[in-house]
N, C-alpha and C positions, 0 to 999 in steps of 0.2 A: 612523448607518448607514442610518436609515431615505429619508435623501435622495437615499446615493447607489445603493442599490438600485432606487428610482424611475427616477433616470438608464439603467441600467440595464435596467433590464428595459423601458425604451419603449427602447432604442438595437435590444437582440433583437429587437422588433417591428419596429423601421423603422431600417435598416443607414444609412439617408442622415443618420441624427444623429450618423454617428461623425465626420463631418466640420467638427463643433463640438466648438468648445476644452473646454467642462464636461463634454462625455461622454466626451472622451480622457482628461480630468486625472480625471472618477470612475474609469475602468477601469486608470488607473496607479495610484491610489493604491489599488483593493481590490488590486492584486500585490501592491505596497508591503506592505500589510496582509496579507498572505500571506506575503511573505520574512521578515518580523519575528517571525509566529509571533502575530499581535492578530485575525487572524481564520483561520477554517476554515473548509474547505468540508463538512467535517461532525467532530459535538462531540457528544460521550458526553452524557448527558440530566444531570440534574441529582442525581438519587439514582443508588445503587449499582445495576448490571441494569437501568437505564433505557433504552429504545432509542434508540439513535443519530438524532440530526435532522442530516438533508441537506437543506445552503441551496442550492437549484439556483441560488437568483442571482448565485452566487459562482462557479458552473461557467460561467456565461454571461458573466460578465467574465473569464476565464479565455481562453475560446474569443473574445470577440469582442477580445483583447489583441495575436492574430495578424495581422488586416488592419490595426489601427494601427501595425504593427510596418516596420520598413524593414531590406532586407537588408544586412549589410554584413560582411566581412571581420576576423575577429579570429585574432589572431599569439599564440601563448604559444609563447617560446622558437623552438624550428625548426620547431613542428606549425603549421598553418593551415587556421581552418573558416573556413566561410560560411553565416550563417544569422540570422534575423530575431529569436532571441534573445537576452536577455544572459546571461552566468555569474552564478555566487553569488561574493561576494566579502565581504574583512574575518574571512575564518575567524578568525583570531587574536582579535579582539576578540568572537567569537561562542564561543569554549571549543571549535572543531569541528576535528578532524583531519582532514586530506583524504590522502590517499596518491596518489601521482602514477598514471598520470593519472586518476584521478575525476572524476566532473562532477557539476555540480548544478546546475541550471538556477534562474536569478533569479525568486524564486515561488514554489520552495522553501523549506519551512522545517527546518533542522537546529538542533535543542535544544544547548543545551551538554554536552559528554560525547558526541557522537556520534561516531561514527568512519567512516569511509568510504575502505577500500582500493578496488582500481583498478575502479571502480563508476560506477553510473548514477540520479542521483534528479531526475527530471521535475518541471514547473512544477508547481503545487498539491498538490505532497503537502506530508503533515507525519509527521517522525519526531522521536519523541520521543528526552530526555534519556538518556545512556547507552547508547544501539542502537549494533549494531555492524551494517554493511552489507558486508559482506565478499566477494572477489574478484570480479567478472564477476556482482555481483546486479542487477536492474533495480527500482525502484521507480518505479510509472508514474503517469501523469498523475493527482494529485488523492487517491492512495491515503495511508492515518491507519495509522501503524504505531506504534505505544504505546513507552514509557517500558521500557528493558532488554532488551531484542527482541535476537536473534541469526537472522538473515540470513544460511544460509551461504553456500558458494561455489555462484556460476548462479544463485543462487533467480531468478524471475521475480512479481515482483509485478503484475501488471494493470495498465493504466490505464482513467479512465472520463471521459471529457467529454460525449458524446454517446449516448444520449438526458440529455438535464440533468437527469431525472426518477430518473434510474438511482443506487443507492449505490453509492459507492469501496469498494474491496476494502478492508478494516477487520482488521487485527490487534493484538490486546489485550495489554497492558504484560505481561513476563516469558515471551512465547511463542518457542518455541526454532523454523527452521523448516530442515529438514534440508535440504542439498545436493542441488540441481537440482529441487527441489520448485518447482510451479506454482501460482499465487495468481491467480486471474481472477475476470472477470462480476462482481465486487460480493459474493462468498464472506467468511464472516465468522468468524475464527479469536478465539476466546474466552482469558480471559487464562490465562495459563501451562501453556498447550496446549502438545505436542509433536508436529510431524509431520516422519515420518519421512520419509529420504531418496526422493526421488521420487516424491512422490505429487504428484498432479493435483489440484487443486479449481476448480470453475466453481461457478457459480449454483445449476444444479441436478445437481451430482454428488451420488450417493447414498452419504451416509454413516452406516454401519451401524454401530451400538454391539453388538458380539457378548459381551461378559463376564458377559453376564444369562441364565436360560435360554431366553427368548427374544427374536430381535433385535427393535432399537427404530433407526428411519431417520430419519435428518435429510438434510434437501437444501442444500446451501452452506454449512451451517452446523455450526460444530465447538466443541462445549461449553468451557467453562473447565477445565484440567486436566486435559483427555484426550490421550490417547497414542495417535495415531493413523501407520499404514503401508499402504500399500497394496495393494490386494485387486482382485478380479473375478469378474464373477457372471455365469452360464450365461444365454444370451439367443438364443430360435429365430429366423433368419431363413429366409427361402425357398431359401437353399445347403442349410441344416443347422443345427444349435444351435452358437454361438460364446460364447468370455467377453469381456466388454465392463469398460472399466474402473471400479472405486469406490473407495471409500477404509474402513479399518476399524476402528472402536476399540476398541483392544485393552486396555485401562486408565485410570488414573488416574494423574497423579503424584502419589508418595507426599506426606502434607504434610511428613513428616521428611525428605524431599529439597529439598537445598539450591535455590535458586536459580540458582547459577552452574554448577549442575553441569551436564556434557557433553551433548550429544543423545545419545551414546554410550550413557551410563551411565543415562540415562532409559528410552532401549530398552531395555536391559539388565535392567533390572530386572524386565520382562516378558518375557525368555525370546525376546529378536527378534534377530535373529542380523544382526551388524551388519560 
């Protein structure tokens, strides 16, 4: 990898090498190495709670994958695009369900077990084994959504290419994420987290852990196992005082709480009227 990141990262400093064969054929083969699922554009550390490393060099063959691209016209059945990328293809030999019409753009990676009703997953992400990506969800450019994940209908996942510097929006294996909920900025959902229907998270949205007697604030970031819905907190402007929006955790999931159990019934258990 060490070579063709070299390629790479002088191609990002000087755009006129893309017009040699070895830095086209590096920046084809780290997608390649992207659709296969043999690299990432960022990978959980090597112990348990380790922090996430993000290879910006892998966001820059990503983004410099576009000018070497050439537009052209592709037919599935009566529908007809036009655009400089390719689909994912060989589901069947990959274990991946796609549900009409889906897409998943070549660069993607989908684990074996994934499912994908009539949905959207952009170049460089990676979803893990068993995820469900369910109606009208977006999973955006380059974003890591972990191993048993539930995606409901709408969710929006982020994308992140630019600044390179920036992390993907990161969701951790077994997190449930309610219906039309918003995932941006590089926000970091911890594993077998629950958030409730509708809530927002960016970078620095303010999220308040209330179950203690007094509140504890995290900015983008949503611990492992918390059960979070959304909220809003009183803020003066020069009209008058308005509430602005946060996010709030209102618990734990129980560890006697199944896995597969509902977002429903995770709210529920906290008293969240669903």
């Amino acid at each position: 990898m060490s070579e063709l990141q070299t390629l790479i990262e002088a191609a990002w400093n000087d755009r006129s090498l893309l017009q040699q064969p070895a830095t086209t054929e590096a920046i084809q083969h780290v997608i390649e190495e992207l659709d296969k699922g043999r690299l990432r554009v960022a990978q959980p550390g090597a112990t348990e709670g380790a922090d996430w490393q993000v290879n910006d060099w892998v966001k820059k063959a990503v983004i410099l994958y576009f000018p070497i691209r050439q537009m052209a016209t592709i037919e599935v059945g009566p529908f007809e695009f036009r655009d400089k990328m390719k689909l994912k293809s060989n589901y069947e030999q990959q274990g991946v369900r796609v549900v009409p019409p889906a897409v998943a753009r070549y660069g993607a990676y989908l684990a074996p077990g994934v499912i994908m009703m009539p949905s959207y997953v952009n170049i460089g992400a990676w979803v893990g084994e068993g995820t469900m990506v369910d109606t009208w969800a977006t999973v955006g450019s380059c974003a890591q959504i972990g191993a048993g994940v539930h995606l409901s209908g709408g969710v929006g996942i982020g994308g992140v290419l630019e600044p390179v510097q920036a992390a993907p929006v990161i969701v951790e294996d077994g997190a449930f994420v309610g219906s039309r909920s918003i995932l941006v900025e590089g926000c970091f959902v911890g594993k077998e987290a629950v958030i409730g229907a509708g809530v927002t998270i960016t970078g620095s949205t303010r999220i308040i852990d209330v179950t203690g007697p007094e509140p504890k604030e995290y900015r983008g970031y949503v611990p492992a196992r918390s059960v979070v819905i959304p909220g809003s907190l009183p803020k003066q402007f020069p009209a008058g005082e308005y509430h602005v929006p946060c996010a709030l955790i209102i618990g734990q999931r129980k560890p006697s709480t199944d896995l597969k159990t509902s977002l429903n019934d995770a709210l529920r258990e906290h008293n969240v009227a669903v």
